[in-house]
N, C-alpha and C positions, 0 to 999 in steps of 0.2 A: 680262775683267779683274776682278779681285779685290783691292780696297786696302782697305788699313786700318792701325789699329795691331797693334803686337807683342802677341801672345793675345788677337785678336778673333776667332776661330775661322778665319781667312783660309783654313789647310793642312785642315781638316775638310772642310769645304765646295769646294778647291779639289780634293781627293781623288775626293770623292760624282760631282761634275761629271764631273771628268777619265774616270774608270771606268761613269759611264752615258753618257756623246757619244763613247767613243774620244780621249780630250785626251791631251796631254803640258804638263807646268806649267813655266813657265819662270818663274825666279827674277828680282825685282825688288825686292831687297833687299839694301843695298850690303853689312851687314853679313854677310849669309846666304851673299854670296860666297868670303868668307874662310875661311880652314880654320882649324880648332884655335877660333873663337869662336861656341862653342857656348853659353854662360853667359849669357842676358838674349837672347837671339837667337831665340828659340823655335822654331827650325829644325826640318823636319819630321825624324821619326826615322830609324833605317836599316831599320825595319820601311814606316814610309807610304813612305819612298824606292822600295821595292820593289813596292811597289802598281801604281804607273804611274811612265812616265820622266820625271826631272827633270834640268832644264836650267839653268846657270850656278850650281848648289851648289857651293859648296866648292872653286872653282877658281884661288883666288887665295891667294899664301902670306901670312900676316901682317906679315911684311916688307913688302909689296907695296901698290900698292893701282892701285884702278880710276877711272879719272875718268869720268862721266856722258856725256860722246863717248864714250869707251872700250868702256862698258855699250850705248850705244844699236848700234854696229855689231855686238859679239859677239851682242846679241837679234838686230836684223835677219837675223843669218847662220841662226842658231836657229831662230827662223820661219818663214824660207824653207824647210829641211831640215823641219821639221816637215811643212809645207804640202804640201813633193813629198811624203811620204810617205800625204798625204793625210789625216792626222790631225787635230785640234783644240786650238792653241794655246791657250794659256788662261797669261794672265799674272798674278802672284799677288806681292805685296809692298806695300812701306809706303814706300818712296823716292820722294819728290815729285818729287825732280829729275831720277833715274834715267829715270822714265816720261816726262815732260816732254820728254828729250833724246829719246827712241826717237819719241816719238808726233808732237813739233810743231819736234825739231832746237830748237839752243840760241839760236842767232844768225839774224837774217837779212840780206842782203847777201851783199856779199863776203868769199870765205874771209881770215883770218888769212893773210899771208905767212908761209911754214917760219922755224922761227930754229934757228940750231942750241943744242943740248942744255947747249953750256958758253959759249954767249955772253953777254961780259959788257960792260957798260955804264957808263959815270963817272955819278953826281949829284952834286947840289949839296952843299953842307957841311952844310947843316941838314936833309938830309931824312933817313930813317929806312935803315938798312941794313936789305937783304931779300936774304938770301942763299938759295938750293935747296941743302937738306944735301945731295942726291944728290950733286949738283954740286962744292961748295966746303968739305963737313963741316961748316956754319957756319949757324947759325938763330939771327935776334936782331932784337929791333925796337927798340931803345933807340940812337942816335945816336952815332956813333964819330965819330973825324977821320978816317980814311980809309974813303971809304963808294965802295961798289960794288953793284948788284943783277945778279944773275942771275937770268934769263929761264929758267924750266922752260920743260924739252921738251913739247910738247904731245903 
Protein backbone atom coordinates (compact mmCIF):
# COMPACT_ATOMS: atom_id res chain seq x y z
CA UNK A 1 0.00 0.00 0.00
CA UNK A 2 0.98 3.52 -0.93
CA UNK A 3 -1.04 6.59 0.91
CA UNK A 4 -0.53 9.78 0.88
CA UNK A 5 -1.66 13.12 -0.21
CA UNK A 6 -2.39 14.44 -3.89
CA UNK A 7 1.46 15.06 -5.40
CA UNK A 8 3.32 13.15 -2.90
CA UNK A 9 5.06 11.20 -5.48
CA UNK A 10 2.35 8.23 -4.63
CA UNK A 11 2.02 7.13 -8.88
CA UNK A 12 6.10 7.52 -9.16
CA UNK A 13 6.91 5.28 -6.72
CA UNK A 14 3.75 3.10 -7.23
CA UNK A 15 4.90 2.68 -10.99
CA UNK A 16 9.02 1.76 -9.92
CA UNK A 17 7.30 -0.89 -7.56
CA UNK A 18 4.70 -2.23 -9.75
CA UNK A 19 7.39 -2.81 -12.92
CA UNK A 20 10.29 -4.29 -10.55
CA UNK A 21 7.73 -7.10 -8.36
CA UNK A 22 5.31 -7.72 -11.55
CA UNK A 23 2.39 -5.48 -9.52
CA UNK A 24 -0.79 -4.18 -10.93
CA UNK A 25 -1.90 -0.59 -8.97
CA UNK A 26 -5.31 -0.44 -7.84
CA UNK A 27 -6.83 2.89 -7.35
CA UNK A 28 -7.73 4.19 -3.85
CA UNK A 29 -8.80 7.44 -4.59
CA UNK A 30 -12.39 8.42 -4.60
CA UNK A 31 -11.71 11.18 -6.82
CA UNK A 32 -9.24 9.35 -9.28
CA UNK A 33 -12.50 7.11 -9.90
CA UNK A 34 -14.37 9.63 -11.67
CA UNK A 35 -13.97 10.33 -15.36
CA UNK A 36 -13.57 13.68 -16.78
CA UNK A 37 -11.77 15.03 -13.12
CA UNK A 38 -8.73 15.20 -13.92
CA UNK A 39 -7.95 18.92 -12.65
CA UNK A 40 -6.50 18.90 -8.78
CA UNK A 41 -6.59 14.87 -9.08
CA UNK A 42 -3.12 14.32 -10.05
CA UNK A 43 -4.18 11.21 -11.87
CA UNK A 44 -1.53 9.11 -13.19
CA UNK A 45 -1.31 9.90 -17.09
CA UNK A 46 -2.24 7.75 -20.22
CA UNK A 47 1.44 7.33 -20.77
CA UNK A 48 2.26 5.81 -16.60
CA UNK A 49 -1.41 4.17 -17.37
CA UNK A 50 0.31 2.09 -19.97
CA UNK A 51 3.28 1.23 -18.08
CA UNK A 52 1.62 -1.51 -15.86
CA UNK A 53 -2.30 -2.23 -15.33
CA UNK A 54 -4.43 0.04 -13.52
CA UNK A 55 -7.53 -0.82 -11.57
CA UNK A 56 -10.77 1.30 -10.53
CA UNK A 57 -9.40 4.66 -12.84
CA UNK A 58 -11.76 6.40 -14.25
CA UNK A 59 -14.70 4.08 -13.83
CA UNK A 60 -17.30 6.15 -12.47
CA UNK A 61 -19.39 9.00 -14.59
CA UNK A 62 -19.46 12.34 -12.83
CA UNK A 63 -22.99 12.10 -12.41
CA UNK A 64 -22.35 9.20 -10.36
CA UNK A 65 -20.72 8.38 -7.33
CA UNK A 66 -19.15 5.46 -5.18
CA UNK A 67 -19.80 4.90 -1.64
CA UNK A 68 -16.81 3.46 0.52
CA UNK A 69 -18.83 -0.19 0.66
CA UNK A 70 -19.14 0.38 -2.84
CA UNK A 71 -15.25 0.81 -3.39
CA UNK A 72 -14.25 -1.81 -0.71
CA UNK A 73 -16.21 -4.73 -2.86
CA UNK A 74 -15.29 -3.51 -6.43
CA UNK A 75 -11.18 -3.70 -4.80
CA UNK A 76 -11.95 -7.04 -3.03
CA UNK A 77 -13.22 -8.37 -6.76
CA UNK A 78 -9.90 -6.62 -8.11
CA UNK A 79 -7.59 -8.23 -5.80
CA UNK A 80 -8.70 -11.41 -6.04
CA UNK A 81 -8.39 -11.30 -10.21
CA UNK A 82 -5.22 -9.86 -9.66
CA UNK A 83 -4.01 -12.51 -7.13
CA UNK A 84 -5.34 -15.54 -9.71
CA UNK A 85 -3.36 -14.09 -11.97
CA UNK A 86 -0.60 -14.36 -9.64
CA UNK A 87 0.54 -10.83 -9.78
CA UNK A 88 1.27 -8.12 -7.07
CA UNK A 89 -1.53 -5.88 -5.86
CA UNK A 90 -0.24 -2.90 -4.68
CA UNK A 91 -2.74 -0.27 -3.50
CA UNK A 92 -2.00 3.47 -4.12
CA UNK A 93 -4.41 6.44 -3.02
CA UNK A 94 -5.07 9.15 -0.39
CA UNK A 95 -8.91 8.13 0.68
CA UNK A 96 -8.85 7.26 4.43
CA UNK A 97 -12.19 6.07 4.40
CA UNK A 98 -12.10 4.27 1.03
CA UNK A 99 -9.10 1.93 2.49
CA UNK A 100 -10.58 1.72 6.08
CA UNK A 101 -13.87 0.10 4.24
CA UNK A 102 -11.68 -2.51 2.13
CA UNK A 103 -9.10 -3.29 4.93
CA UNK A 104 -11.28 -3.34 8.55
CA UNK A 105 -15.15 -3.08 6.81
CA UNK A 106 -17.12 0.02 8.10
CA UNK A 107 -19.59 -1.45 10.85
CA UNK A 108 -19.31 -4.22 13.16
CA UNK A 109 -22.34 -6.30 14.07
CA UNK A 110 -25.20 -6.85 12.43
CA UNK A 111 -25.86 -6.01 8.71
CA UNK A 112 -28.21 -2.92 8.24
CA UNK A 113 -31.76 -4.34 7.26
CA UNK A 114 -32.35 -3.73 2.97
CA UNK A 115 -34.69 -0.52 2.74
CA UNK A 116 -35.97 0.13 -0.34
CA UNK A 117 -34.51 3.04 -2.66
CA UNK A 118 -37.83 5.36 -2.28
CA UNK A 119 -38.79 4.67 1.29
CA UNK A 120 -40.04 7.31 2.89
CA UNK A 121 -40.76 8.03 6.42
CA UNK A 122 -43.00 11.04 8.58
CA UNK A 123 -40.91 13.17 11.31
CA UNK A 124 -41.67 15.32 13.61
CA UNK A 125 -42.67 19.14 12.84
CA UNK A 126 -39.26 20.64 13.97
CA UNK A 127 -36.86 18.42 12.65
CA UNK A 128 -34.95 19.12 9.57
CA UNK A 129 -36.07 17.79 5.97
CA UNK A 130 -33.48 15.39 4.41
CA UNK A 131 -34.72 14.49 1.27
CA UNK A 132 -32.18 12.00 -1.49
CA UNK A 133 -32.27 14.07 -4.84
CA UNK A 134 -32.03 10.79 -6.65
CA UNK A 135 -35.10 9.86 -5.06
CA UNK A 136 -37.53 13.03 -4.63
CA UNK A 137 -35.51 16.06 -6.75
CA UNK A 138 -35.36 17.76 -3.31
CA UNK A 139 -32.12 18.51 -1.11
CA UNK A 140 -32.66 20.95 1.93
CA UNK A 141 -31.88 21.16 5.49
CA UNK A 142 -33.71 24.17 6.71
CA UNK A 143 -37.23 23.21 8.18
CA UNK A 144 -40.58 23.19 6.23
CA UNK A 145 -44.08 22.21 7.51
CA UNK A 146 -44.44 19.25 5.73
CA UNK A 147 -41.20 17.30 6.42
CA UNK A 148 -40.39 13.88 5.16
CA UNK A 149 -36.97 11.99 4.94
CA UNK A 150 -35.86 9.70 2.55
CA UNK A 151 -33.67 6.76 3.24
CA UNK A 152 -31.01 6.42 0.37
CA UNK A 153 -30.40 3.26 -1.07
CA UNK A 154 -27.53 1.65 0.28
Amino acid sequence: MILGPTASGKTALSLALAQKFGGEIVNCDSLAMVREFDVGTAKPSAAERGLVPHHLLNVVEPTQYVTAGEYARLAREVLKEINLRGRLPIIVGGTGLYLRALLEGLFSGRSAPKISANACVRVPRNAVQIICTKCCGVSTRRPRKKFMATIPRN
